[in-house]
GUVOZA-311168 format. One record per residue: residue number from 0; residue in three letters; x negated, y negated, z of N, C-alpha, C in turn. Coordinates in pm, 1 decimal, decimal comma, padded with zeros to 6 digits. Last residue first. Layout:
N
+-----+------+----------+----------+----------+----------+----------+----------+----------+----------+----------+
|  nr | rest |     n_c1 |     n_c2 |     n_c3 |    ca_c1 |    ca_c2 |    ca_c3 |     c_c1 |     c_c2 |     c_c3 |
+-----+------+----------+----------+----------+----------+----------+----------+----------+----------+----------+
| NUM |  ALA |        X |        Y |        Z |        X |        Y |        Z |        X |        Y |        Z |
...
+-----+------+----------+----------+----------+----------+----------+----------+----------+----------+----------+
This chain:
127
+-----+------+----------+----------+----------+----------+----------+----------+----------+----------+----------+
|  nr | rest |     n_c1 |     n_c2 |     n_c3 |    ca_c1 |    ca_c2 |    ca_c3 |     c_c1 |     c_c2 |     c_c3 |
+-----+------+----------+----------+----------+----------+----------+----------+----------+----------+----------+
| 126 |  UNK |  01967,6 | -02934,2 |  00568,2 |  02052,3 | -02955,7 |  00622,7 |  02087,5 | -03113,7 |  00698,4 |
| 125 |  UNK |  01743,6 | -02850,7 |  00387,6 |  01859,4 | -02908,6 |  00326,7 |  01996,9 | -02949,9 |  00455,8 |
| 124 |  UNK |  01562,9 | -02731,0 |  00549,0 |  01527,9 | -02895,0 |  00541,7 |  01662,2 | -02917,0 |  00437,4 |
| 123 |  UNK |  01548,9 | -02457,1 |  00547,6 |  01599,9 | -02511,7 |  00675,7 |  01604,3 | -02717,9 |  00647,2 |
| 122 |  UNK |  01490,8 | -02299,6 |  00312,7 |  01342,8 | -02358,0 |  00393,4 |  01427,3 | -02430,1 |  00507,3 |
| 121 |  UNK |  01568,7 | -01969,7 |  00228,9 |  01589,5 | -02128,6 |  00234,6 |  01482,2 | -02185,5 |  00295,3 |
| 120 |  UNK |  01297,6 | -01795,0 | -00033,8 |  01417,5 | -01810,8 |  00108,8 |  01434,2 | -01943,0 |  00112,3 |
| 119 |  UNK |  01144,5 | -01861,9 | -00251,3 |  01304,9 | -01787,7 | -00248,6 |  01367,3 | -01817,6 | -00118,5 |
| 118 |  UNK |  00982,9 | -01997,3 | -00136,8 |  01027,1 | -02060,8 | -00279,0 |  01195,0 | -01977,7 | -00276,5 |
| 117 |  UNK |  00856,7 | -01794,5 |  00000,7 |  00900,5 | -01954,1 |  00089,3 |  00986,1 | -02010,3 | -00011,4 |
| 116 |  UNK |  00764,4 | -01562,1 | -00143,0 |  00924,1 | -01541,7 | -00039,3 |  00911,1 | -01730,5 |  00015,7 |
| 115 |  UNK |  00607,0 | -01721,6 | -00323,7 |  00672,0 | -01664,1 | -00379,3 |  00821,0 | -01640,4 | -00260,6 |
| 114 |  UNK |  00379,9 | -01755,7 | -00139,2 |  00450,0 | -01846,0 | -00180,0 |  00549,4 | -01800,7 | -00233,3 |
| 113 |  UNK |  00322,3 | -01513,6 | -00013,4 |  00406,4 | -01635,7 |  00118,3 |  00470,5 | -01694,1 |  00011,7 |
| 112 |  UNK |  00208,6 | -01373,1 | -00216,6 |  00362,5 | -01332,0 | -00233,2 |  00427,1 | -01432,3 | -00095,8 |
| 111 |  UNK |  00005,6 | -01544,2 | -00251,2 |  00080,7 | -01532,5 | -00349,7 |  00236,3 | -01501,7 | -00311,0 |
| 110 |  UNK | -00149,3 | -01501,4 |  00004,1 | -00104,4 | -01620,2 | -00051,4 | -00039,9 | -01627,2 | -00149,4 |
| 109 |  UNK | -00213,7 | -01269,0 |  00010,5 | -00077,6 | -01283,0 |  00102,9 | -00034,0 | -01411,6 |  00068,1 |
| 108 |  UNK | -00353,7 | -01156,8 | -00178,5 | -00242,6 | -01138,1 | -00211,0 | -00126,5 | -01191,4 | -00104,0 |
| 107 |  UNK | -00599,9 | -01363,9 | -00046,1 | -00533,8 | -01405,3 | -00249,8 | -00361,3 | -01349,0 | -00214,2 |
| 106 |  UNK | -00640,0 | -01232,5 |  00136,2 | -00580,2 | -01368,8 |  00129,0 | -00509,3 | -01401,9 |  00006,9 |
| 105 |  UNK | -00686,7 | -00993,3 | -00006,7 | -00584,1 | -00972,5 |  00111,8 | -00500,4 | -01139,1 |  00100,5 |
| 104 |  UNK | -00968,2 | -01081,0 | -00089,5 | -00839,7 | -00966,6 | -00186,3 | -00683,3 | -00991,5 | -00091,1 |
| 103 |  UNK | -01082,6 | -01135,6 |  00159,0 | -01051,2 | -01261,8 |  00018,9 | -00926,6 | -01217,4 | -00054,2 |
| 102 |  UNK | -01069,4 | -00888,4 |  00315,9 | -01010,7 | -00981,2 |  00359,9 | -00994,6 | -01116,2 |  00192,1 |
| 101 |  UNK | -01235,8 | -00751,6 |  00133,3 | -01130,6 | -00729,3 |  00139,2 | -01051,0 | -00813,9 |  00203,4 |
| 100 |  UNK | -01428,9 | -00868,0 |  00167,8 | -01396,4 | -00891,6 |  00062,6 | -01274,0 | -00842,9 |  00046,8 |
|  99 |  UNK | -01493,9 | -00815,8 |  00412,1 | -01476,1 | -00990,9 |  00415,1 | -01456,3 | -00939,5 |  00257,9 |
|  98 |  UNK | -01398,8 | -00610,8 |  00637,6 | -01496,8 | -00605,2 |  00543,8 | -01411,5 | -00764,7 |  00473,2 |
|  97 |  UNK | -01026,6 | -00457,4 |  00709,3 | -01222,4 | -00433,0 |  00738,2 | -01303,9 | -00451,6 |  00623,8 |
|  96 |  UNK | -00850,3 | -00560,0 |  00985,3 | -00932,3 | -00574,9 |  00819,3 | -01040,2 | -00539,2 |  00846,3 |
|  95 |  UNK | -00552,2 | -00430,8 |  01157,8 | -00695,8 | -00476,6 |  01121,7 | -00704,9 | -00459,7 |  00965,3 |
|  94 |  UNK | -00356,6 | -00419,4 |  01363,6 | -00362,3 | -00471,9 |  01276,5 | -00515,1 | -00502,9 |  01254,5 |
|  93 |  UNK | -00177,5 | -00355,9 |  01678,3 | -00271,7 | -00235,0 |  01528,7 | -00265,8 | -00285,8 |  01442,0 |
|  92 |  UNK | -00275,0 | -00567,3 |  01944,1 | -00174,6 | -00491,0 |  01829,6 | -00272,8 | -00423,4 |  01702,4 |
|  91 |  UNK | -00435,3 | -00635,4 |  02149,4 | -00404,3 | -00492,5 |  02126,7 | -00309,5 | -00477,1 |  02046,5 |
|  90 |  UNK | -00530,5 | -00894,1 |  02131,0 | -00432,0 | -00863,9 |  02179,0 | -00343,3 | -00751,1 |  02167,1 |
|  89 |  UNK | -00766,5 | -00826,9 |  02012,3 | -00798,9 | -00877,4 |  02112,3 | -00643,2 | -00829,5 |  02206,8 |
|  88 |  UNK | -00645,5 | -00766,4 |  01771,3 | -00742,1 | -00691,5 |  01839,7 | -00750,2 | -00704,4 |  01945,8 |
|  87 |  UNK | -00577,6 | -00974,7 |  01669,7 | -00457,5 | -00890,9 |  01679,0 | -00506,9 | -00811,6 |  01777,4 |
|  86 |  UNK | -00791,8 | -01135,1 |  01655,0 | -00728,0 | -01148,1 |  01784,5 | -00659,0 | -01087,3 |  01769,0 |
|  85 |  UNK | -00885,9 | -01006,5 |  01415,5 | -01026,6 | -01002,7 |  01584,6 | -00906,2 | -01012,5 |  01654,7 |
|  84 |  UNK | -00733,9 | -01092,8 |  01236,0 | -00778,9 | -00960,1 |  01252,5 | -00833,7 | -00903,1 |  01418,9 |
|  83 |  UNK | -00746,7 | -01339,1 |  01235,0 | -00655,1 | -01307,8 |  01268,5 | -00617,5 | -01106,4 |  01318,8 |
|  82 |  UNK | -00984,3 | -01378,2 |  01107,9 | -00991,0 | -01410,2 |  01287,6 | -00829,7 | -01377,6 |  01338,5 |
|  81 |  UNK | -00947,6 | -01290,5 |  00872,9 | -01033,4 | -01196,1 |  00966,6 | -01028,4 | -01248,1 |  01066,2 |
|  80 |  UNK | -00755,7 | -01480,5 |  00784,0 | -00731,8 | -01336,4 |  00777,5 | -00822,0 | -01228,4 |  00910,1 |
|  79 |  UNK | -00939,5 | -01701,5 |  00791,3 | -00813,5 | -01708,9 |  00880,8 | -00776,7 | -01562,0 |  00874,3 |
|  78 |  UNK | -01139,6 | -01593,6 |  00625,2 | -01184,1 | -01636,3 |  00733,3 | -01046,5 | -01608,3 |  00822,9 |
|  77 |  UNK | -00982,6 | -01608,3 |  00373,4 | -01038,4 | -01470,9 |  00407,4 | -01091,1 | -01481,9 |  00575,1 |
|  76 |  UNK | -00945,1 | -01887,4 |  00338,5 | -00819,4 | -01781,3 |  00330,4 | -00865,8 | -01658,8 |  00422,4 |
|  75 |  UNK | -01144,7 | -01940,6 |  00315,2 | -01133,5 | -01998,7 |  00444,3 | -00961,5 | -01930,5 |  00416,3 |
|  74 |  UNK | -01232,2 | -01842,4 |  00044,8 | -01349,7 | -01782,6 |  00127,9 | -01260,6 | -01860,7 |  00285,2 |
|  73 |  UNK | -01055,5 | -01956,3 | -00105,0 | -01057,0 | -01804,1 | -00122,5 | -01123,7 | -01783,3 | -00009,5 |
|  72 |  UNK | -01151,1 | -02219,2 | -00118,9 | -01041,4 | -02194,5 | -00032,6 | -01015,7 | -02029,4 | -00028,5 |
|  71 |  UNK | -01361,9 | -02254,4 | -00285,5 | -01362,1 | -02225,4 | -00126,2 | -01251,4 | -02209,7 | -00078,5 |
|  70 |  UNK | -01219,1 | -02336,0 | -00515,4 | -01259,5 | -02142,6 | -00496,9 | -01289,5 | -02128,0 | -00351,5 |
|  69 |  UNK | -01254,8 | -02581,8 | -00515,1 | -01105,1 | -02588,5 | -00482,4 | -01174,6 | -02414,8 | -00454,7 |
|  68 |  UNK | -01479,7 | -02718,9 | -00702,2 | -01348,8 | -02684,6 | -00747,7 | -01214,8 | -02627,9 | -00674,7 |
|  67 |  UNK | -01689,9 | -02696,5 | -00550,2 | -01688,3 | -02558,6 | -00589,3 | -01524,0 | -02538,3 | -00652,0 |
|  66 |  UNK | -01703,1 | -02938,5 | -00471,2 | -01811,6 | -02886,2 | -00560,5 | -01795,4 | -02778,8 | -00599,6 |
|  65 |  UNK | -01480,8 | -02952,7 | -00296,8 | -01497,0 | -03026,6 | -00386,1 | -01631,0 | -02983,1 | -00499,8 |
|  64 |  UNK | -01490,7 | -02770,9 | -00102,1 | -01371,5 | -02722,5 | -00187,6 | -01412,6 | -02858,9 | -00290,2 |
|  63 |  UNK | -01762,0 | -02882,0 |  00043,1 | -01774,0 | -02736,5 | -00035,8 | -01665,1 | -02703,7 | -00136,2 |
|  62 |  UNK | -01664,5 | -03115,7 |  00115,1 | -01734,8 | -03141,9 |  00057,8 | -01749,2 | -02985,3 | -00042,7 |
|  61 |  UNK | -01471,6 | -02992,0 |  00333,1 | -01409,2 | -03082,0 |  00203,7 | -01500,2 | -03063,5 |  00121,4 |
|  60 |  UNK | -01502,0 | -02838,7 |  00541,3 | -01564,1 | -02775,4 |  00425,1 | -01509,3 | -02877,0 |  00316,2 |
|  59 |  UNK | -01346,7 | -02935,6 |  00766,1 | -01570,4 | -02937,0 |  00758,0 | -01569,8 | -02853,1 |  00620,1 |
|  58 |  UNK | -01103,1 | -02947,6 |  00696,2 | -01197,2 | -03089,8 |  00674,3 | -01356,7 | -03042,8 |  00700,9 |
|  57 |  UNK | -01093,2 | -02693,9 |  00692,5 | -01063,9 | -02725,6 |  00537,7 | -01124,7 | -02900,5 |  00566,1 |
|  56 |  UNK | -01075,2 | -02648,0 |  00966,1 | -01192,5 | -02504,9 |  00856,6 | -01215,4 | -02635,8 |  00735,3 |
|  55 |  UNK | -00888,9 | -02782,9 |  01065,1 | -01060,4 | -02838,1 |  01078,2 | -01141,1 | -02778,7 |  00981,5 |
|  54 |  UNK | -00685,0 | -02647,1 |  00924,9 | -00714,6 | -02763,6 |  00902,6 | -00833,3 | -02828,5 |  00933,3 |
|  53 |  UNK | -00719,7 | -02370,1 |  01016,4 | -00732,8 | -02376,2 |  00939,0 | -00777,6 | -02539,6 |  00871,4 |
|  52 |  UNK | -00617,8 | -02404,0 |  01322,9 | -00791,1 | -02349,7 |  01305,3 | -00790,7 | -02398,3 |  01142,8 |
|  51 |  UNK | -00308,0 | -02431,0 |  01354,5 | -00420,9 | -02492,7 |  01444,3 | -00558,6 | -02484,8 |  01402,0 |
|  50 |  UNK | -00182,1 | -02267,3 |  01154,1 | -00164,7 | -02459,0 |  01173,8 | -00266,0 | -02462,7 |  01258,1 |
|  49 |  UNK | -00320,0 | -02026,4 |  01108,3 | -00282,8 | -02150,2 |  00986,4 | -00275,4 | -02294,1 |  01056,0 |
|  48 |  UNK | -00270,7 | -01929,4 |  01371,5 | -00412,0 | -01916,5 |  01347,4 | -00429,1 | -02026,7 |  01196,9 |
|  47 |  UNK | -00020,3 | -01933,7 |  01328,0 | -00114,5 | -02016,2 |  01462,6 | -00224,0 | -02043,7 |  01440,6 |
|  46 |  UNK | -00014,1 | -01723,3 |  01123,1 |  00086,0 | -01863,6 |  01153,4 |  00011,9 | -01984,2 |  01250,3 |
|  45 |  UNK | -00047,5 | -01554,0 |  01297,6 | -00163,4 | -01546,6 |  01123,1 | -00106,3 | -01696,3 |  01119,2 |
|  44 |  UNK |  00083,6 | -01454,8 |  01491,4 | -00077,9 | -01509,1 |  01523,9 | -00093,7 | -01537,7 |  01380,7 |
|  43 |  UNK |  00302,6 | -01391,5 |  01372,6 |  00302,1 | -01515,7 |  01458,8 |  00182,7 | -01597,7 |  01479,5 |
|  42 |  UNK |  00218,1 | -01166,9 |  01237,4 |  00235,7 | -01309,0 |  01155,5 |  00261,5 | -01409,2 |  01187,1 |
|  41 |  UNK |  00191,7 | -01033,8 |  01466,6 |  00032,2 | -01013,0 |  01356,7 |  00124,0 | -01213,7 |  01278,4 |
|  40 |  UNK |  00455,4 | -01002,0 |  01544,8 |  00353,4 | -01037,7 |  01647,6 |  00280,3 | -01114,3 |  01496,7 |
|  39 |  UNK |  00582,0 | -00871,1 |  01256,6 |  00616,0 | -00995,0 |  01350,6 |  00530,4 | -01055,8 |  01454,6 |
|  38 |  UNK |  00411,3 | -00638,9 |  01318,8 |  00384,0 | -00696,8 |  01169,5 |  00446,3 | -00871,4 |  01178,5 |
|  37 |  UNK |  00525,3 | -00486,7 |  01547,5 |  00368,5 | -00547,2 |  01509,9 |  00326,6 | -00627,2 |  01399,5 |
|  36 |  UNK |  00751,6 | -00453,6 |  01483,0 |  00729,1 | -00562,9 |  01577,7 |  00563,1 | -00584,2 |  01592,9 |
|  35 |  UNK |  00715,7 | -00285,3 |  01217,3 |  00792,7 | -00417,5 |  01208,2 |  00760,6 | -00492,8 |  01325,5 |
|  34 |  UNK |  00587,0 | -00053,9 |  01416,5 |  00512,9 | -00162,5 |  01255,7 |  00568,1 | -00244,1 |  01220,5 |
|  33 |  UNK |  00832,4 |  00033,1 |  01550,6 |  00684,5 | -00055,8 |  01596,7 |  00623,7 | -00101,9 |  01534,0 |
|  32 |  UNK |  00999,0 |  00099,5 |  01333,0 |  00997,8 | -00011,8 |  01460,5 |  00925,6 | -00059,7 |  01513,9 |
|  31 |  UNK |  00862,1 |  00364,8 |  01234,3 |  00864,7 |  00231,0 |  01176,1 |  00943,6 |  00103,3 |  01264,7 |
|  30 |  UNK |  00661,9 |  00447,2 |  01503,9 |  00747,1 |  00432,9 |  01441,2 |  00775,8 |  00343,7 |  01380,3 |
|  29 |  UNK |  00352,3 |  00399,6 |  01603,4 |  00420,8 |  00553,8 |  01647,6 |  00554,4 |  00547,9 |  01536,1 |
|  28 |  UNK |  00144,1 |  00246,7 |  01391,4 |  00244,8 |  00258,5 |  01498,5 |  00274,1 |  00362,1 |  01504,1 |
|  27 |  UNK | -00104,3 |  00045,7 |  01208,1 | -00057,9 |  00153,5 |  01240,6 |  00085,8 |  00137,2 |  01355,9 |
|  26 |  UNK | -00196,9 | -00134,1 |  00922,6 | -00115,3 | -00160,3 |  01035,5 | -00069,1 | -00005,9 |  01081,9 |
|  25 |  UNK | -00514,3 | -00238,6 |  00777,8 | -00412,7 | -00149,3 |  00794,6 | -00315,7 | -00192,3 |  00943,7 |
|  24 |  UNK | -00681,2 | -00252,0 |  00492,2 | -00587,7 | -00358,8 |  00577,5 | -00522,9 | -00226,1 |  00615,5 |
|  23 |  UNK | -00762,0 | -00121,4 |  00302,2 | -00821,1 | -00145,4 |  00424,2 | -00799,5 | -00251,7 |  00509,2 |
|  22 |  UNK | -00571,4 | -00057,4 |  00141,2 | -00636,3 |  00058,0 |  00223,4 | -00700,8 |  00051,5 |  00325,8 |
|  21 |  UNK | -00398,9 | -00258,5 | -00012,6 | -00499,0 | -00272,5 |  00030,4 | -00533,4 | -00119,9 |  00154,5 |
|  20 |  UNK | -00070,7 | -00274,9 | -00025,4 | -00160,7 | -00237,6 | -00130,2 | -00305,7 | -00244,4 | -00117,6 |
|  19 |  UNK |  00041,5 | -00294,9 |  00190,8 |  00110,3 | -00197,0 |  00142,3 |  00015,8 | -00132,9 |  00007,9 |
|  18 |  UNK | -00099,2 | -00514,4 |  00350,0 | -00086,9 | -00375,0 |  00429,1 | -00092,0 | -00255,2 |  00309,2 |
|  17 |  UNK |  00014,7 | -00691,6 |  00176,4 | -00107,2 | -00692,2 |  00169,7 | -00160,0 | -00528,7 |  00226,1 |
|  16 |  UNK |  00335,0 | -00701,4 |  00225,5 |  00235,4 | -00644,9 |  00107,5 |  00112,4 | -00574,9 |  00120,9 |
|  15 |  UNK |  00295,8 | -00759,1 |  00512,9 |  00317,6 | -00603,2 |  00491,6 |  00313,6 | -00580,2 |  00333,7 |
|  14 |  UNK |  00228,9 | -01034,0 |  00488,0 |  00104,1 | -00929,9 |  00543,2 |  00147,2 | -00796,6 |  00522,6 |
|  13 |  UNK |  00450,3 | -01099,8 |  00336,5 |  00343,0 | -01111,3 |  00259,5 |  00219,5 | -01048,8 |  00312,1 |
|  12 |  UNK |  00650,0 | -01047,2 |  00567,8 |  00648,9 | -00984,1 |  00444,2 |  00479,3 | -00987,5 |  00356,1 |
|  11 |  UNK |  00548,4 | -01232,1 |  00715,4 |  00536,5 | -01062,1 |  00755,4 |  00555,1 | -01014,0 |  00703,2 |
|  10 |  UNK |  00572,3 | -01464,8 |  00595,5 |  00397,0 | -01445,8 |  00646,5 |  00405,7 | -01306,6 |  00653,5 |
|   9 |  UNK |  00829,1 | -01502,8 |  00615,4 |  00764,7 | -01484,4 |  00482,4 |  00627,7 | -01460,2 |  00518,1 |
|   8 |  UNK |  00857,2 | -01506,6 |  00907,1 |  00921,5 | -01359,0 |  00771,1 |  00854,1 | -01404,5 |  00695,9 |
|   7 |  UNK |  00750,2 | -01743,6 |  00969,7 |  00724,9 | -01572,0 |  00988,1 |  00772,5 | -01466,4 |  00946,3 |
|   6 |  UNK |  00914,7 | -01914,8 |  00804,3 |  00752,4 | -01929,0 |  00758,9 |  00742,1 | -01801,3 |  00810,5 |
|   5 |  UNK |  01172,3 | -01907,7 |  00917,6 |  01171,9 | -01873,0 |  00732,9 |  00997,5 | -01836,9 |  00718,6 |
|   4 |  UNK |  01119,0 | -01988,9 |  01188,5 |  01155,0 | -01823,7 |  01109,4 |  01126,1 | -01817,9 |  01026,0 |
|   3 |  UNK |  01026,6 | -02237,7 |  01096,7 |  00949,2 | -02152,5 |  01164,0 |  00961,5 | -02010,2 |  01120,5 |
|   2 |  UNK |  01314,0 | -02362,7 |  01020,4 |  01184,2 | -02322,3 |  00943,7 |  01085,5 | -02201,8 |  00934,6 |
|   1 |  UNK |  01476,8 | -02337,6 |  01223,7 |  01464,0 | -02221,6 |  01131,7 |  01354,6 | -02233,4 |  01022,9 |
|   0 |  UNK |  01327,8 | -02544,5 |  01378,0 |  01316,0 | -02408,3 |  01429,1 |  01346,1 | -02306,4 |  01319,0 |
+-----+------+----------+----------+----------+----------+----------+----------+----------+----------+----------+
């Protein structure tokens, strides 16, 4: 279980980068309280949307991350981003992307700084 936490803070940090330097990623609210519990929702779904959808994405595309060196993964980064986009939507929180290159730009940067806060925070498995 504290994993879990450690993985949605580091997903809500790394989507409120992405938020912080991309123009077209955006997270709105009435107060900064509400952009923190929207930015917690948004990384629960970005989290769900990783363990359940992403692993079929990455076995029907083996053959594509093998000919293309592994760069497809930029393009099923950007995918999980934008369906994470549709259902924030769906589920009326203020989190959107707009436009699939910006979503790649977005994946690149949320995949950098997840790894970066998972490496720093504890991970719950030393216990």
């Amino acid at each position: 279980m504290k994993n879990f936490v450690v993985k949605t803070i580091a997903n809500a940090g790394a989507l409120a980068v992405a938020v912080w330097i991309l123009d077209k990623i955006t997270l709105t609210g009435d107060s900064t309280g509400k952009q923190v519990g929207t930015l917690l929702l948004v990384a629960l779904v970005f989290g769900l949307v990783n363990f359940l959808v992403k692993p079929v994405v990455k076995i029907l595309t083996f053959p594509l991350f093998i000919l293309t060196l592994g760069l497809i993964t930029l393009v099923v980064n950007a995918l999980m981003l934008l369906l994470t986009s549709w259902l924030a939507d769906k589920l009326h929180l203020s989190f959107h992307v707009e436009g699939f290159w910006t979503a790649v730009l977005g994946g690149l940067i949320i995949s950098v700084v997840s790894w970066a806060l998972n490496v720093v925070l504890p991970d719950g498995d030393d216990d």
